[in-house]
Structures are given as C-alpha cells and as structure tokens.
mmJSON file of the N, C-alpha and C atoms, coordinates in Angstrom:
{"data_MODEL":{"atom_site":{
"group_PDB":["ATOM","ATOM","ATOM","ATOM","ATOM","ATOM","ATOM","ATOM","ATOM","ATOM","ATOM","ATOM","ATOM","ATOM","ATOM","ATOM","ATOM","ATOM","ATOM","ATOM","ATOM","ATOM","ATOM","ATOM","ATOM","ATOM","ATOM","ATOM","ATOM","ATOM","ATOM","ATOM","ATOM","ATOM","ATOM","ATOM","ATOM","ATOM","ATOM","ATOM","ATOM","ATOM","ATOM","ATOM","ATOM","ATOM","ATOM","ATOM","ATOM","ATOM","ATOM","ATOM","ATOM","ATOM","ATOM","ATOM","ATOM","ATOM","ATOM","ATOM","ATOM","ATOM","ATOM","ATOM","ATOM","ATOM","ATOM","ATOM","ATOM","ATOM","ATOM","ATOM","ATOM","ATOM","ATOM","ATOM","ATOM","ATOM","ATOM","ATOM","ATOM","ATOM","ATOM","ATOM","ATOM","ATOM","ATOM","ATOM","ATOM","ATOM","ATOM","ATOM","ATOM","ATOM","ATOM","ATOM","ATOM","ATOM","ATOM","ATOM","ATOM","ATOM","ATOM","ATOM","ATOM","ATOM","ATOM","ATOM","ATOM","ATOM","ATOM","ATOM","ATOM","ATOM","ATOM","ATOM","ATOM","ATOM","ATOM","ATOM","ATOM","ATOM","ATOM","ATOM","ATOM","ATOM","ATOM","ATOM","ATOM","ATOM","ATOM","ATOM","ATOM","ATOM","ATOM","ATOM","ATOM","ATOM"],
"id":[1,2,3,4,5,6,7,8,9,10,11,12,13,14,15,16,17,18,19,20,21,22,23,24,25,26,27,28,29,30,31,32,33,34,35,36,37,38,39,40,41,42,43,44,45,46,47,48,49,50,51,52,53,54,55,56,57,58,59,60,61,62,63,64,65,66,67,68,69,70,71,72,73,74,75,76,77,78,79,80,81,82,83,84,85,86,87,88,89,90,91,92,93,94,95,96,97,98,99,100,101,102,103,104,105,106,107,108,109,110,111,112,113,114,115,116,117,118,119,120,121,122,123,124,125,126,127,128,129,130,131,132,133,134,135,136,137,138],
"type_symbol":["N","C","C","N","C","C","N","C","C","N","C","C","N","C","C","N","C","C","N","C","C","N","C","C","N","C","C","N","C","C","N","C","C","N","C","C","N","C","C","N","C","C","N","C","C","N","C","C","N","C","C","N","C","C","N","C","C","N","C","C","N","C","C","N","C","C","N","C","C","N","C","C","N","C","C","N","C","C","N","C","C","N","C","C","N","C","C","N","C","C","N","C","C","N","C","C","N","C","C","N","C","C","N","C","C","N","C","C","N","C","C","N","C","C","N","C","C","N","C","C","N","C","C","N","C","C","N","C","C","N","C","C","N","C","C","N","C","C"],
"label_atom_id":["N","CA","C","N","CA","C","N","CA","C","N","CA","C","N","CA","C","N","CA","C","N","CA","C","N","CA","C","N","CA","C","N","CA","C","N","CA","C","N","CA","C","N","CA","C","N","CA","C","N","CA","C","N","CA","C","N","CA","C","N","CA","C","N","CA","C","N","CA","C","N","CA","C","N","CA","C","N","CA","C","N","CA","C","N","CA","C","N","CA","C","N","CA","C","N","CA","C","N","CA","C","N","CA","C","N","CA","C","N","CA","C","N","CA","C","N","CA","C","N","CA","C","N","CA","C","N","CA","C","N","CA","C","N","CA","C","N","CA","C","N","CA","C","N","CA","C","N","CA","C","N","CA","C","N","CA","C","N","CA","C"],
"label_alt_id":[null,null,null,null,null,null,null,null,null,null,null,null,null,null,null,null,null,null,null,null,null,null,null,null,null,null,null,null,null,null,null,null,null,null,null,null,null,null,null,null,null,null,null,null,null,null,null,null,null,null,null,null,null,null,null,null,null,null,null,null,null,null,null,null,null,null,null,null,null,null,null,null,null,null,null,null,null,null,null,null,null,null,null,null,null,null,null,null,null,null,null,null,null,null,null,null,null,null,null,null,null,null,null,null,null,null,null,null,null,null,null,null,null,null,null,null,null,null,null,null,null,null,null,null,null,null,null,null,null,null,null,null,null,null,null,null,null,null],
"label_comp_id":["UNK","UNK","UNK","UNK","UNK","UNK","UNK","UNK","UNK","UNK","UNK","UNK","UNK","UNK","UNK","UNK","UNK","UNK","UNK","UNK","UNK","UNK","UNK","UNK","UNK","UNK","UNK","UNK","UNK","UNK","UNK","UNK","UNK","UNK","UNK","UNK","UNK","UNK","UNK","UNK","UNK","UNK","UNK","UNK","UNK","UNK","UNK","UNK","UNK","UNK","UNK","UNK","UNK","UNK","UNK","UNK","UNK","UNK","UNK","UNK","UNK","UNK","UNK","UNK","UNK","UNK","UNK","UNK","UNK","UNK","UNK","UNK","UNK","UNK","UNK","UNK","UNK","UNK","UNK","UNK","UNK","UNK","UNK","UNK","UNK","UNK","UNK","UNK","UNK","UNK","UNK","UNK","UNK","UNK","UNK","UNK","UNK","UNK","UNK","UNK","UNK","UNK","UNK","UNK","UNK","UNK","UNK","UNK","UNK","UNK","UNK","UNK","UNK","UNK","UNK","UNK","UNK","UNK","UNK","UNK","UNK","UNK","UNK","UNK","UNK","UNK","UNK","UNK","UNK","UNK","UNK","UNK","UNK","UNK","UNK","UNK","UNK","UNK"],
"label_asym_id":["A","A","A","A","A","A","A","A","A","A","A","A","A","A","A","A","A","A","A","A","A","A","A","A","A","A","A","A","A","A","A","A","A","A","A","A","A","A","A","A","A","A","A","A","A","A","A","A","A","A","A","A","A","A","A","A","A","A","A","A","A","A","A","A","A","A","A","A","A","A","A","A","A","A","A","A","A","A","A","A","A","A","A","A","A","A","A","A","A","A","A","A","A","A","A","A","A","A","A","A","A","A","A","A","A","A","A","A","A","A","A","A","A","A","A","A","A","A","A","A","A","A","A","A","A","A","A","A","A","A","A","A","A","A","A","A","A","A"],
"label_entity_id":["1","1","1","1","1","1","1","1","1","1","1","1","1","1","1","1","1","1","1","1","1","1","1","1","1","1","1","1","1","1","1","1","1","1","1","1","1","1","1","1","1","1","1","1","1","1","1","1","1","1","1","1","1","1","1","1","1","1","1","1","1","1","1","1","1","1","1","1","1","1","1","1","1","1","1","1","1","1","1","1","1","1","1","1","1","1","1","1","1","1","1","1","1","1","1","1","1","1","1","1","1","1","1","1","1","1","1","1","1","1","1","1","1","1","1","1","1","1","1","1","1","1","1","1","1","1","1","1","1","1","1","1","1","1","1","1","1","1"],
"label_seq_id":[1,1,1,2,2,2,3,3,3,4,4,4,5,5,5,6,6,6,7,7,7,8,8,8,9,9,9,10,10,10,11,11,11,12,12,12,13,13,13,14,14,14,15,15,15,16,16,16,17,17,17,18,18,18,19,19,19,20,20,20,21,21,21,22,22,22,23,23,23,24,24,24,25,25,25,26,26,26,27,27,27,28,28,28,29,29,29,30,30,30,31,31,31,32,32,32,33,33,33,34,34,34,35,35,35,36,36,36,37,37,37,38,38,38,39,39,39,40,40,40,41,41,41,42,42,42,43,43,43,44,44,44,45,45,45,46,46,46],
"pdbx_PDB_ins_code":[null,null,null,null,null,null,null,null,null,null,null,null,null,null,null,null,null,null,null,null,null,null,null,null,null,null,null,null,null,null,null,null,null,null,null,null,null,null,null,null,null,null,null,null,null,null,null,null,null,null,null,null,null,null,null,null,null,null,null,null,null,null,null,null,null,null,null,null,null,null,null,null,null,null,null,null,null,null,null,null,null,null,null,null,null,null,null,null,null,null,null,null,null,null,null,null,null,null,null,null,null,null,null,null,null,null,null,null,null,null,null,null,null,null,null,null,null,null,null,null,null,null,null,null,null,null,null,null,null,null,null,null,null,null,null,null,null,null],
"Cartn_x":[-35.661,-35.127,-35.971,-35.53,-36.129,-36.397,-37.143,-37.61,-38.825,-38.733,-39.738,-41.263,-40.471,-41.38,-41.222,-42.748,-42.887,-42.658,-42.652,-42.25,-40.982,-39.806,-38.607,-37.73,-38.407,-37.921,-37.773,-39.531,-39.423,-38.508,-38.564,-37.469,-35.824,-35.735,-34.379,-34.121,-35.151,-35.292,-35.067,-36.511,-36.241,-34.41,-33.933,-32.959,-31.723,-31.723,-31.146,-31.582,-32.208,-32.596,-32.17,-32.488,-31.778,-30.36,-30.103,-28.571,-27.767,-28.392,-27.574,-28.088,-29.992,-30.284,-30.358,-31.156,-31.609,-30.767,-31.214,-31.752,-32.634,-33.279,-34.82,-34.901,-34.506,-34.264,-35.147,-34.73,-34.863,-35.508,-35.539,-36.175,-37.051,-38.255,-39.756,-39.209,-39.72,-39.645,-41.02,-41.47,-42.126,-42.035,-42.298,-41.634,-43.368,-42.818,-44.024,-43.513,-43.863,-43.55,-44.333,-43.744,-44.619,-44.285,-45.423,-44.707,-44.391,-43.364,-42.572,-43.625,-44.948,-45.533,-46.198,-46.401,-46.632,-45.134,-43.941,-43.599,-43.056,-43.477,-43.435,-44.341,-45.788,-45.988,-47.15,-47.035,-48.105,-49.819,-50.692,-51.755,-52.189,-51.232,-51.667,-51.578,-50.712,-50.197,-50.894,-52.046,-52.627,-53.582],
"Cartn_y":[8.037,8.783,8.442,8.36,7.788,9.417,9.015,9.807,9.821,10.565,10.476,11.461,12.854,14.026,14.153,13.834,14.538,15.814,16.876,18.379,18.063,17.622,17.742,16.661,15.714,14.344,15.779,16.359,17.227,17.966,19.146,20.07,19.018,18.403,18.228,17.514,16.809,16.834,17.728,19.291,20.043,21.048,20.886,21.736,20.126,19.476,18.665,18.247,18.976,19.16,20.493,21.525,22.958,23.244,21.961,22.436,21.133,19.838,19.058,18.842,18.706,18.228,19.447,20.439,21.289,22.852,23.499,24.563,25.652,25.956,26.19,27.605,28.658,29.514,28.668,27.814,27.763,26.239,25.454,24.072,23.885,23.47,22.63,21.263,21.04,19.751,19.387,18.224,18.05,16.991,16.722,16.055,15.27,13.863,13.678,12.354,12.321,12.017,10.714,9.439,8.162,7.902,7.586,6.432,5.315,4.609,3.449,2.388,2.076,1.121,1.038,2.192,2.544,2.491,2.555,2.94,1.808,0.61,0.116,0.926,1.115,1.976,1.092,-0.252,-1.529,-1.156,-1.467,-1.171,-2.244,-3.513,-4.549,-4.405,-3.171,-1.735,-1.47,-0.71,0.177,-0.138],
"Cartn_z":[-115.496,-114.381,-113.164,-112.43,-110.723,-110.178,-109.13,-108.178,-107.787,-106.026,-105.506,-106.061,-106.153,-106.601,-107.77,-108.39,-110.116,-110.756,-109.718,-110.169,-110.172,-108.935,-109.238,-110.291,-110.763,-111.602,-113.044,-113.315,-114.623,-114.506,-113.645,-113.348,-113.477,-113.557,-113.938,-115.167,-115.759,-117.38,-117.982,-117.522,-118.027,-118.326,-117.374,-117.419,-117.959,-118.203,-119.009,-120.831,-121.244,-122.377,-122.421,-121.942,-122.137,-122.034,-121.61,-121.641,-122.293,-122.462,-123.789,-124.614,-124.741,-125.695,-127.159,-126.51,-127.317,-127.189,-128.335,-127.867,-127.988,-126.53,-126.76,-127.574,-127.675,-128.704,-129.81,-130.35,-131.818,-131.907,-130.927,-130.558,-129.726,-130.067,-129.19,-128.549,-127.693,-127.339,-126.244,-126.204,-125.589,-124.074,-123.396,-121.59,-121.296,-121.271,-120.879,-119.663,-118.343,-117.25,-117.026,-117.477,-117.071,-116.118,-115.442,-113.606,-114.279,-112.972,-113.37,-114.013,-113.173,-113.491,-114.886,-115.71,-116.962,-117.791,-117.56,-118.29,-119.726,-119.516,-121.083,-121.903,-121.98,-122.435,-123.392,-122.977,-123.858,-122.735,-123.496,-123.116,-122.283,-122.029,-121.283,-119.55,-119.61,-118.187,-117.551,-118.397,-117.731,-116.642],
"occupancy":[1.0,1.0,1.0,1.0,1.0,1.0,1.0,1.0,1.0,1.0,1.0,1.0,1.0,1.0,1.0,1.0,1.0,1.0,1.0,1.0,1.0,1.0,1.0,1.0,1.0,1.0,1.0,1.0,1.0,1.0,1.0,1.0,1.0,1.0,1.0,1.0,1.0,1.0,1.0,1.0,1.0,1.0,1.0,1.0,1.0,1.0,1.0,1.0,1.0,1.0,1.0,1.0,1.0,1.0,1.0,1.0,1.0,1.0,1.0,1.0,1.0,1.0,1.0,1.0,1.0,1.0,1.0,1.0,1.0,1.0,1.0,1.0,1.0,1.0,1.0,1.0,1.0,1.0,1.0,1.0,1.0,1.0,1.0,1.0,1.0,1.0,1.0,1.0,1.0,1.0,1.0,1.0,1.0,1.0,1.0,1.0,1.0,1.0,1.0,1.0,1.0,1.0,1.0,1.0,1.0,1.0,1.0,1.0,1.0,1.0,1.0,1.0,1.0,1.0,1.0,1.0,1.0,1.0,1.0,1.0,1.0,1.0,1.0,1.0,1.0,1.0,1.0,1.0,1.0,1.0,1.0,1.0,1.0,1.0,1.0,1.0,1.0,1.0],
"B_iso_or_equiv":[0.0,0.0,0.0,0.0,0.0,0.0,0.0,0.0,0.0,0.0,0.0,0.0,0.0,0.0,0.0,0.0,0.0,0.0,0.0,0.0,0.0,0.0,0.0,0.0,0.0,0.0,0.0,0.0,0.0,0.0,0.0,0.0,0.0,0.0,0.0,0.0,0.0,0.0,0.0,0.0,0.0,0.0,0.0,0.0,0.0,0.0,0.0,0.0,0.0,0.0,0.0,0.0,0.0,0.0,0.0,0.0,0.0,0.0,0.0,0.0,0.0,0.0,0.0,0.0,0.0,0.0,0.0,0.0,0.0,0.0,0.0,0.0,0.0,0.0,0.0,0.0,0.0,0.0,0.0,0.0,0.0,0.0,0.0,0.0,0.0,0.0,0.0,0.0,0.0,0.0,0.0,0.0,0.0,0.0,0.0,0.0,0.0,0.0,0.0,0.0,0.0,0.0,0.0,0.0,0.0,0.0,0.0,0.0,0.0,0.0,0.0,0.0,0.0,0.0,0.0,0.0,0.0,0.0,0.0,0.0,0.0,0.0,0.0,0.0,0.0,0.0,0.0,0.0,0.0,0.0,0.0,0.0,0.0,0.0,0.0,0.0,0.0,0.0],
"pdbx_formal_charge":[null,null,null,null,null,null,null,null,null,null,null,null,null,null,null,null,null,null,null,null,null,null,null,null,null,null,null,null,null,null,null,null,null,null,null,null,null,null,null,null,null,null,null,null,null,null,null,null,null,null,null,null,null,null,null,null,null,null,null,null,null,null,null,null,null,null,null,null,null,null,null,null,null,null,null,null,null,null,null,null,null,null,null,null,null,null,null,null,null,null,null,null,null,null,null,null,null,null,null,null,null,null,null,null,null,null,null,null,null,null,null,null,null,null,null,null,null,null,null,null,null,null,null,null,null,null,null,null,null,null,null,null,null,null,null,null,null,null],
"auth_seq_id":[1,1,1,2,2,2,3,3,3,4,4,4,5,5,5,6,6,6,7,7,7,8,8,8,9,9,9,10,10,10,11,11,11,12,12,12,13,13,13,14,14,14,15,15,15,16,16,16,17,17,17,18,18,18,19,19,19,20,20,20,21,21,21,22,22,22,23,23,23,24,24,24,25,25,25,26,26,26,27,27,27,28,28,28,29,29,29,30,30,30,31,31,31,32,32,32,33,33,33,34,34,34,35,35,35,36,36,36,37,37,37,38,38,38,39,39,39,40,40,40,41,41,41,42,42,42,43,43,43,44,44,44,45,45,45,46,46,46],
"auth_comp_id":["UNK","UNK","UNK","UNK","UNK","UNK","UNK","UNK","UNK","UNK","UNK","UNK","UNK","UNK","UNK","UNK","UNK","UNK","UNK","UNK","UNK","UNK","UNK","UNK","UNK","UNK","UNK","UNK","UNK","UNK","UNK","UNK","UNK","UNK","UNK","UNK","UNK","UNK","UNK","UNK","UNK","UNK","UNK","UNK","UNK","UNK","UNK","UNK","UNK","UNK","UNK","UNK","UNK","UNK","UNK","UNK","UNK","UNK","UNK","UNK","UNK","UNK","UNK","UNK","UNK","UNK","UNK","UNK","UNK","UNK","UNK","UNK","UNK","UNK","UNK","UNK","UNK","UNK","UNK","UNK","UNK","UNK","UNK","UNK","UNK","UNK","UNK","UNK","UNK","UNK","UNK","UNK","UNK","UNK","UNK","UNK","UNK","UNK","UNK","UNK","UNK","UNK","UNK","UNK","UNK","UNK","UNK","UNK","UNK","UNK","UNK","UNK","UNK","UNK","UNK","UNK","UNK","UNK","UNK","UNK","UNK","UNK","UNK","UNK","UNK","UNK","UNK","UNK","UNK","UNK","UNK","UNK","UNK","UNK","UNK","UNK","UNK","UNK"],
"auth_asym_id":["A","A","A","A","A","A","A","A","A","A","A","A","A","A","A","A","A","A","A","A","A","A","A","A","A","A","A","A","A","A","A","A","A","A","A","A","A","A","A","A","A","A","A","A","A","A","A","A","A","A","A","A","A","A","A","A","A","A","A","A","A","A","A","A","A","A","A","A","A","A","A","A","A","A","A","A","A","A","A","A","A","A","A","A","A","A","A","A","A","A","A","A","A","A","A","A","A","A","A","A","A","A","A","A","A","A","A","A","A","A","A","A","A","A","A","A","A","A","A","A","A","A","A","A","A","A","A","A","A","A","A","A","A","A","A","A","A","A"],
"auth_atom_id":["N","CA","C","N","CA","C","N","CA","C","N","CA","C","N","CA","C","N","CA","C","N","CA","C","N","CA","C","N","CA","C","N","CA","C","N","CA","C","N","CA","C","N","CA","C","N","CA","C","N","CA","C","N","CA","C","N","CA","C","N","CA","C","N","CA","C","N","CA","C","N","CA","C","N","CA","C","N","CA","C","N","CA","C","N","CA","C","N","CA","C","N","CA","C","N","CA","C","N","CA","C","N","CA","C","N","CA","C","N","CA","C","N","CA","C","N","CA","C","N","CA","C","N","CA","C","N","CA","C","N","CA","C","N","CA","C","N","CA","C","N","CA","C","N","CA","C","N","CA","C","N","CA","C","N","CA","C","N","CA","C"],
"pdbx_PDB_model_num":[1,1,1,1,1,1,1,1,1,1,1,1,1,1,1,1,1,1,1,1,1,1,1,1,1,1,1,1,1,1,1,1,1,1,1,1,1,1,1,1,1,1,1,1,1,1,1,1,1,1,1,1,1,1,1,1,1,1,1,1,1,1,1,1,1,1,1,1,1,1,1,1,1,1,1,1,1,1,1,1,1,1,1,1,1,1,1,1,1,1,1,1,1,1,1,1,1,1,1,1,1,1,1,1,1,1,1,1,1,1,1,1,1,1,1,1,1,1,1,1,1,1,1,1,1,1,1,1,1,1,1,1,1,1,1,1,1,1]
}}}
C-alpha cells in the first residue's frame, strides 16, 4: 500500500482487516508497516 503518512497508510490497513480480513472479536492479527525501500525484506536492504 502507498502513501505519504505512516499513521494514515496503518489506519487504513487497520480498518481493512476489520472489515474483510478478520474478525477482531475472535481474531489477533498483527500490522507491521515496511517502507518501500525495505520492503523485499532480504537483509542485503537494509
């Protein structure tokens, strides 16, 4: 997901998991927010 602001990129994860992925009642999930330049996620990145 793109964007400029990291509070609002989560905030709309968040409320896109609450309303297709899960539900939080009865489901954990965890959100973890890579910048673009990290986001392969290989240690050759960082």
């Amino acid at each position: 997901m793109e964007g400029e602001n990291r509070d609002d990129v989560r905030d709309a994860v968040v409320d896109m998991c609450e309303r297709l992925l899960c539900n939080p009642v009865i489901h954990n999930y965890k959100i973890t927010v890579i910048p673009q330049d990290y986001a392969c996620g290989c240690s050759d990145c960082e």
